[in-house]
C-alpha positions in Angstrom: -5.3 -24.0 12.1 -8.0 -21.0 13.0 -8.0 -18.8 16.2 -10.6 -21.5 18.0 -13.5 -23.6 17.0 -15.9 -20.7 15.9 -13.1 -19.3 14.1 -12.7 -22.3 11.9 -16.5 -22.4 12.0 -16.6 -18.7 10.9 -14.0 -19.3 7.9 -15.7 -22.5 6.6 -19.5 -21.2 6.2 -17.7 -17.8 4.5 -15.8 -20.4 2.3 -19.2 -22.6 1.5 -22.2 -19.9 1.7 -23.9 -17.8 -0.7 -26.7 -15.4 -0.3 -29.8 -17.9 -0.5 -28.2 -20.8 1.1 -29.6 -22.5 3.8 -27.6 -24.5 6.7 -29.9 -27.4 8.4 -29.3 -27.6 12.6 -31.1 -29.3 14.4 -31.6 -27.7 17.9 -31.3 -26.4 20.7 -27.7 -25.5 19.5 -25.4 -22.9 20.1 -25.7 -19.6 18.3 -24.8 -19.4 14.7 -26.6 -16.6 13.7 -23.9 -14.4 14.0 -21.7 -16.2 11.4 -24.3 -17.3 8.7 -26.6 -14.2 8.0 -24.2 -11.8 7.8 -23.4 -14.1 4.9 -26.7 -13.8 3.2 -27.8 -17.2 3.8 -30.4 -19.0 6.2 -30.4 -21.0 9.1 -33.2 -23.7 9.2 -33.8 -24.9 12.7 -34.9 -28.8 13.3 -36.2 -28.7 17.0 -35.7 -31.8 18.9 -37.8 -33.1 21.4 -36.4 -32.9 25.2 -39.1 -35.4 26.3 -37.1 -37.7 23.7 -34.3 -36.8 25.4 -32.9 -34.6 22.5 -32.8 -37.6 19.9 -32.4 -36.4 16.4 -35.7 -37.2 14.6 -34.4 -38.0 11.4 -38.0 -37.6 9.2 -38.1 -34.0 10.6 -34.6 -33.5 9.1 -35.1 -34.8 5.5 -38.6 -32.9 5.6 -36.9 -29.3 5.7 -34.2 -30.1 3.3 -35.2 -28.0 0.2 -33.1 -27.2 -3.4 -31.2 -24.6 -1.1 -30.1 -26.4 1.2 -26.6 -26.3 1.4 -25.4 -28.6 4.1 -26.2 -29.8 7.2 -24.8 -28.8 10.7 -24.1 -32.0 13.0 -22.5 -31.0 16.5 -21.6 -34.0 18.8 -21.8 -34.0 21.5 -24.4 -31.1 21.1 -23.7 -28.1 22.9 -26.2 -26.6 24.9 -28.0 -30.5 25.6 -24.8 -32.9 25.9 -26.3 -34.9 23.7 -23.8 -37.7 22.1 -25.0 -39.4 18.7 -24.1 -42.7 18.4 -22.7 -44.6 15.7 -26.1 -45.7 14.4 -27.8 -42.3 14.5 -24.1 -40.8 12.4 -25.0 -43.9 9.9 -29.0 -42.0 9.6 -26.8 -37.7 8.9 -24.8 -40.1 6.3 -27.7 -41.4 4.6 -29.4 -38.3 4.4 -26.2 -36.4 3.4 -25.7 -39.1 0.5 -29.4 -38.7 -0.8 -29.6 -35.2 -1.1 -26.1 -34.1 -1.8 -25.2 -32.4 1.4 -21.9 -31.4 2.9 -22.0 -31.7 6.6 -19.9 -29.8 9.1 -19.2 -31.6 12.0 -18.3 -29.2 14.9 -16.5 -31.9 17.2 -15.2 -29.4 20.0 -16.8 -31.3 23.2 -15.5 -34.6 22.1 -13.5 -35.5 25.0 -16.5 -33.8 27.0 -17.9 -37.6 27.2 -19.6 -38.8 30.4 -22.1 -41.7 31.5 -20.1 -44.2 30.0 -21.2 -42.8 27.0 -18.5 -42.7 23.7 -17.7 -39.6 21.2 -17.7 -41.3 17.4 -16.7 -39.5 14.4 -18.6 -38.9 11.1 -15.6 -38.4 9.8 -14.7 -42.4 10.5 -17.3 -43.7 8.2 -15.9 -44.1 5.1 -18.9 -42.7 2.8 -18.5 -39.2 4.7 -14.4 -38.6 3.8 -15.4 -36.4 1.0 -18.6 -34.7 2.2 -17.8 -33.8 5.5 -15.5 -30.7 7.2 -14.7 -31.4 10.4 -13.6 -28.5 13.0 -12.4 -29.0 16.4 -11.3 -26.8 19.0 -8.4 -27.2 21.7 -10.5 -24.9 23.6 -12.6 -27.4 24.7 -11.0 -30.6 23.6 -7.8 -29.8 25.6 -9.1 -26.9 28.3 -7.0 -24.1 26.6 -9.0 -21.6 26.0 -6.7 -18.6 26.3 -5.1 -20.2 23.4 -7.4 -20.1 20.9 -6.4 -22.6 18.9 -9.0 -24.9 16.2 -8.9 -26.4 13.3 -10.3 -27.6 9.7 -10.3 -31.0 8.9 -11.5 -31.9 5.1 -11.1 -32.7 1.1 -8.6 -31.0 -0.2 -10.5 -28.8 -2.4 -12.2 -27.4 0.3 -10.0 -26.8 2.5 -7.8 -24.9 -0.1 -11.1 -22.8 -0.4 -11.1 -22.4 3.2 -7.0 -21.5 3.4 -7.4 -18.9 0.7 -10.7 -17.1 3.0 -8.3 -17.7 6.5 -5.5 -15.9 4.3 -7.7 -12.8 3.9 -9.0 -13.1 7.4 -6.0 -13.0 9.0 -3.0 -13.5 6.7 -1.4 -16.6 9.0 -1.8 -17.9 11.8 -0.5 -16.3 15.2 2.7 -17.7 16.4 1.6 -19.5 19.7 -1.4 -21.6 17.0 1.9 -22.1 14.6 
């Protein structure tokens, strides 16, 4: 449990990263700067096309993945574009992650932020991705509470005891209204 989305976002790239690391988003997304260089590592941007109405182009993705890249950044819906991947695209970020080794952090905050009869799906819910994805969401969003502040971490176990130990040094527990 973290003090909101970016919180848990904050504690899991400080738990992953190391100086030269590189994070894959595709874009426009909303501003991680702030949370990955400080950390010493690089964001690598994969623009997406608004005249294609945002769709992830997938060749563009596997093209910028390099021997530092570390993992790749998957937000869905997308936040600024609304953007909701469907189960077929989440298929295409699994195969990629599988090929190349990647972890992927699925930031699924907006995911009851759903409209035009459109559905939110999980990475998380295909099987192949249990053990190479970390998935945050926020009640924030999720649940309209944003004076609360509440998010969480949702992963393997070795990670998220990674990620426990950094939140223990961040903040030492939790705050009694997120307990």
């Amino acid at each position: 449990i973290t003090a909101g989305g970016m919180h848990a976002l904050s504690i899991a790239f400080s738990a992953l990263l190391e100086p030269e690391d590189e994070v894959l988003i595709p874009s426009p997304c909303y501003f991680l700067e702030g949370i990955i260089e400080p950390l010493g590592a690089r964001i690598v941007y994969a623009p997406m096309d608004e005249m294609r109405g945002y769709r992830w182009d997938f060749d563009l993705i596997e093209s910028l993945i390099t021997r530092r890249t570390k993992c790749l950044f998957l937000n869905t819906p997308v936040n600024p574009t609304g953007r909701v991947l469907s189960r077929a695209e989440l298929a295409e970020v699994a195969r990629i992650a599988e090929r190349h080794n990647l972890l992927v952090i699925a930031d699924e905050s907006y995911n009851t932020m759903v409209y035009d009869g459109l559905a939110h799906h999980s990475i998380l819910a295909l099987p192949e991705m249990k053990e190479r994805t970390l998935l945050v969401r926020s009640f924030t969003k999720s649940f309209c509470m944003p004076g609360w502040r509440v998010g969480y971490l949702v992963g393997p176990g070795d990670l998220v005891s990674a990620m426990t130990n950094t939140l223990e040094w961040n903040v030492l527990y939790g705050s009694y209204i997120t307990q």
